[in-house]
mmCIF file of the C-alpha atoms, coordinates in Angstrom:
data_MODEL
# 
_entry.id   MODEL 
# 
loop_
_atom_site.group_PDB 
_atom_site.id 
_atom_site.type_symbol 
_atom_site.label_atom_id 
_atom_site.label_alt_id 
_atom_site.label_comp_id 
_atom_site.label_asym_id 
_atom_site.label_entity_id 
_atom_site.label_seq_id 
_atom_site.pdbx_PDB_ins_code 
_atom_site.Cartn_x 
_atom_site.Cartn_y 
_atom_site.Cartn_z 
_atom_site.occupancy 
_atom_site.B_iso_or_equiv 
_atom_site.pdbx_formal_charge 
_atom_site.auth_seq_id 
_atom_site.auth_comp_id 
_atom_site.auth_asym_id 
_atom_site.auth_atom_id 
_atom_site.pdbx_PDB_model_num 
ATOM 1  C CA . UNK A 1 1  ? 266.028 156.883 119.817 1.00 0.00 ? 1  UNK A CA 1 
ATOM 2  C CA . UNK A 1 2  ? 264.800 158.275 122.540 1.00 0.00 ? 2  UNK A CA 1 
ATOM 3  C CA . UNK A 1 3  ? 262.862 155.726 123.903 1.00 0.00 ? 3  UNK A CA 1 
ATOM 4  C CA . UNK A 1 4  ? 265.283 153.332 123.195 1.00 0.00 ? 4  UNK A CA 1 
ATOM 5  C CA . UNK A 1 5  ? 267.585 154.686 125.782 1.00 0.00 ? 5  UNK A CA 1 
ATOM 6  C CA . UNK A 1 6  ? 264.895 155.095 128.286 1.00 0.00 ? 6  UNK A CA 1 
ATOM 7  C CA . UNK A 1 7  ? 264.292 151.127 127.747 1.00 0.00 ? 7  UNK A CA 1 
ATOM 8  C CA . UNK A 1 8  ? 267.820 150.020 127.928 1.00 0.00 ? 8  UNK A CA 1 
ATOM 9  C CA . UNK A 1 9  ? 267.369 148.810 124.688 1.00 0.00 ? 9  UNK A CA 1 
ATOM 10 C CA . UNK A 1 10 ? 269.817 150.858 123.025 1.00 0.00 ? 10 UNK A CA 1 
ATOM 11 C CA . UNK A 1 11 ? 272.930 151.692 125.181 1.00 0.00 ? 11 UNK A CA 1 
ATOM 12 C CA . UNK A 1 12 ? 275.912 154.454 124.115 1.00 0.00 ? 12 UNK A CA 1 
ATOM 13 C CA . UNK A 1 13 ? 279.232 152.954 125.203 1.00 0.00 ? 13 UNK A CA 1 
ATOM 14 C CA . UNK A 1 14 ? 282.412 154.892 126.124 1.00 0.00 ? 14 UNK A CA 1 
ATOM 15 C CA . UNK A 1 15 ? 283.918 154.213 122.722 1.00 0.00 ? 15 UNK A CA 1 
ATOM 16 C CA . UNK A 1 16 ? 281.094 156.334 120.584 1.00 0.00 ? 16 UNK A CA 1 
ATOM 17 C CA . UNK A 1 17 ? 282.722 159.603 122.051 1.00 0.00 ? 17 UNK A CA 1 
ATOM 18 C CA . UNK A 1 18 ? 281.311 161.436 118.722 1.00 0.00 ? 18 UNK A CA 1 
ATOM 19 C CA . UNK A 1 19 ? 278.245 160.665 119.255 1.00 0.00 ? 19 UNK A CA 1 
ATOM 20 C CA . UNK A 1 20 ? 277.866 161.484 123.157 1.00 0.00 ? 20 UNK A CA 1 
ATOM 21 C CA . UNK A 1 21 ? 280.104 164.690 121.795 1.00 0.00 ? 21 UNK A CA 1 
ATOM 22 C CA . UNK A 1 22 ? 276.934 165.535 119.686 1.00 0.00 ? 22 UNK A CA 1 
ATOM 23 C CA . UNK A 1 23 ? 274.162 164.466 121.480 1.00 0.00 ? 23 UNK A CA 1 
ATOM 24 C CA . UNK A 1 24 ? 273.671 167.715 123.811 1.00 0.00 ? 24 UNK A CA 1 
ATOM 25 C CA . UNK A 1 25 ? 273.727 170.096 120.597 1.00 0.00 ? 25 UNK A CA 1 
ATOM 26 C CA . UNK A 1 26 ? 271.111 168.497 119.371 1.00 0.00 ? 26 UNK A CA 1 
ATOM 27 C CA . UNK A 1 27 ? 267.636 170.247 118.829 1.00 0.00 ? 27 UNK A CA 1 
ATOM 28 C CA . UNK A 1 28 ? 263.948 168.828 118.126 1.00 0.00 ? 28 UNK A CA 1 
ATOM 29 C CA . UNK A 1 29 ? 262.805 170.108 114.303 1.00 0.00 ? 29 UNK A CA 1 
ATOM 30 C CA . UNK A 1 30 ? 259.666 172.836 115.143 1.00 0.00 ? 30 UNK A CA 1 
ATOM 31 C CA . UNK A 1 31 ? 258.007 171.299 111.595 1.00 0.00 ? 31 UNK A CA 1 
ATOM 32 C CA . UNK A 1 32 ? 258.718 167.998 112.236 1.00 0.00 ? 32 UNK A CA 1 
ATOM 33 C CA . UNK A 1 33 ? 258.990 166.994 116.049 1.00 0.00 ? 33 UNK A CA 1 
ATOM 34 C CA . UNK A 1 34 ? 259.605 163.329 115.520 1.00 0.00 ? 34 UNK A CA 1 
ATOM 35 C CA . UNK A 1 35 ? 263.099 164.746 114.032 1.00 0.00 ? 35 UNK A CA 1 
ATOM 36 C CA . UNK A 1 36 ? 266.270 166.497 114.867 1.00 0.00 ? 36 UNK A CA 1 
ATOM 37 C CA . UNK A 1 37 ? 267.009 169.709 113.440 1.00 0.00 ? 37 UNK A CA 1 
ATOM 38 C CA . UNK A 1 38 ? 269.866 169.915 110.588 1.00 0.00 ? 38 UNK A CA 1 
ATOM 39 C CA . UNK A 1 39 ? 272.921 171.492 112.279 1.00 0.00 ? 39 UNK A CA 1 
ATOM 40 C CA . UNK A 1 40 ? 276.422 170.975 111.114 1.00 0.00 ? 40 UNK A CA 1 
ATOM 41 C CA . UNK A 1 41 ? 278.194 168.346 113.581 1.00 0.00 ? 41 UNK A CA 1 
ATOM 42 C CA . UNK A 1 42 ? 274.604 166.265 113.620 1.00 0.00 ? 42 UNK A CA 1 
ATOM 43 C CA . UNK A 1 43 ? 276.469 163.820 111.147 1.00 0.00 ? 43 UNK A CA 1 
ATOM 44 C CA . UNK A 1 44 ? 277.576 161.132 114.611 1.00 0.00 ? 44 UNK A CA 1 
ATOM 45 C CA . UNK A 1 45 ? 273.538 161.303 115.270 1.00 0.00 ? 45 UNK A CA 1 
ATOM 46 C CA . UNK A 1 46 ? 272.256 160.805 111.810 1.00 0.00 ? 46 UNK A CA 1 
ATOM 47 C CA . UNK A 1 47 ? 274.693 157.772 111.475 1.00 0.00 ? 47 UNK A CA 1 
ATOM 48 C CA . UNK A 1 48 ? 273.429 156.069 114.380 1.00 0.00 ? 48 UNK A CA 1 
ATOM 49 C CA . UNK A 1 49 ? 269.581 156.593 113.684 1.00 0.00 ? 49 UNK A CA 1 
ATOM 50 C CA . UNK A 1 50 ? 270.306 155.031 110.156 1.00 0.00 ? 50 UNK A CA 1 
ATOM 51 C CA . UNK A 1 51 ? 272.008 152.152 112.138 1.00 0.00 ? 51 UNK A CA 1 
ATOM 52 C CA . UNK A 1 52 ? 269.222 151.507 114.810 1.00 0.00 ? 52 UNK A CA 1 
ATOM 53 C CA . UNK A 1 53 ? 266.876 151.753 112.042 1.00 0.00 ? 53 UNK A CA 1 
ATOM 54 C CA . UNK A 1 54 ? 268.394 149.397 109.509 1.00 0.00 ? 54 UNK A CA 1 
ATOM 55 C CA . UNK A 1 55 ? 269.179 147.143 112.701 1.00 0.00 ? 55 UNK A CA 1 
ATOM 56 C CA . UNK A 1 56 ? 265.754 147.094 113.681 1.00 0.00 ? 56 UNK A CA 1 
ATOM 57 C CA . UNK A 1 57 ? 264.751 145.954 110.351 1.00 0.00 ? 57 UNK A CA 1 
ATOM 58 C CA . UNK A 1 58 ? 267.019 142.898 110.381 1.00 0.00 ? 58 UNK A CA 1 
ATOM 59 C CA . UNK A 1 59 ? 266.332 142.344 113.695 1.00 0.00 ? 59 UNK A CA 1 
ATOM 60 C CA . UNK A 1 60 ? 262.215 142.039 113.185 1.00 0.00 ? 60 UNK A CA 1 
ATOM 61 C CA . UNK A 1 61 ? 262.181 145.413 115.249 1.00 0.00 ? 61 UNK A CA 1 
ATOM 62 C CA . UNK A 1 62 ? 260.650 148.737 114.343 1.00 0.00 ? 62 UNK A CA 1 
ATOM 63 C CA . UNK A 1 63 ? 259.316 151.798 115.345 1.00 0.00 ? 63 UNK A CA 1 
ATOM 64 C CA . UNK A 1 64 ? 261.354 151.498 118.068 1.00 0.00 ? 64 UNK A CA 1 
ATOM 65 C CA . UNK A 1 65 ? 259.677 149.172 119.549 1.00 0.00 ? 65 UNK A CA 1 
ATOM 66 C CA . UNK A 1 66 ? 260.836 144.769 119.508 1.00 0.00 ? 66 UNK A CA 1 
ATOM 67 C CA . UNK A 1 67 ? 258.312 141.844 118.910 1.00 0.00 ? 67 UNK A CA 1 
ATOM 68 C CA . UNK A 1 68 ? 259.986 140.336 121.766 1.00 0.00 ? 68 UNK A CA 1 
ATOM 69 C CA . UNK A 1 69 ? 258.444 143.246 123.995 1.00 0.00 ? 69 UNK A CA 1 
ATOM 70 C CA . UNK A 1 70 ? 255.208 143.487 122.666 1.00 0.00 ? 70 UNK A CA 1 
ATOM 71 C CA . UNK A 1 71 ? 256.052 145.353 119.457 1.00 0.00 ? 71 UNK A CA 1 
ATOM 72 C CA . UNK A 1 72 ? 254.213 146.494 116.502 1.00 0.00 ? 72 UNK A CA 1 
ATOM 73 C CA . UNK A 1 73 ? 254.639 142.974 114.891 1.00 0.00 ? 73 UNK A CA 1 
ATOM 74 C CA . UNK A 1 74 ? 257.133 142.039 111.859 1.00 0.00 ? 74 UNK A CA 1 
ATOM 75 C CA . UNK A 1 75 ? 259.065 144.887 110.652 1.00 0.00 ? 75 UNK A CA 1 
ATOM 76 C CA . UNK A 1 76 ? 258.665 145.606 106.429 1.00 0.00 ? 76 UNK A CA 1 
ATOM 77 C CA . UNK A 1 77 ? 260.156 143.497 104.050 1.00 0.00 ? 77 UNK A CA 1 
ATOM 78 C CA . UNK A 1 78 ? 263.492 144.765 103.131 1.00 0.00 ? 78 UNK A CA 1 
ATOM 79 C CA . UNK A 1 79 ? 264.135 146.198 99.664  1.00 0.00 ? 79 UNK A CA 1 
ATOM 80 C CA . UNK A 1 80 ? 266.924 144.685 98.107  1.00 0.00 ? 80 UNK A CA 1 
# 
């Protein structure tokens, strides 16, 4: 998510004031750096890494990272 922002390729409008509400509370995991850790209020964060993630997917992005800019290639198939 986080190098999404830094890209530009995930912006935060005005209208997700949750989520910007949230975003300064949140703290790296110690066991698990690639994740946030579980704190009540986190729920505005959670949603929106579910959403970039299952975006990405559809969108033949992953990891962060598009085809379009020199990605890691085709995302997963989709289970359905």
């Amino acid at each position: 998510m986080y190098q999404m922002l830094e890209s530009d390729a995930w912006v935060i409008t005005d209208s997700c004031a949750q989520l910007i509400e949230c975003i300064p509370q949140l703290v790296r995991d110690d066991r698990r750096q690639e994740d946030i850790r579980k704190v009540d209020g986190d729920d505005p964060a959670d949603s929106a890494r579910y959403g970039l993630v299952s975006g990405g997917r559809l969108g033949r992005c992953w990891a962060g990272l598009c085809a379009v800019q020199g990605g890691a290639g085709p995302a997963p198939p989709i289970n359905r």
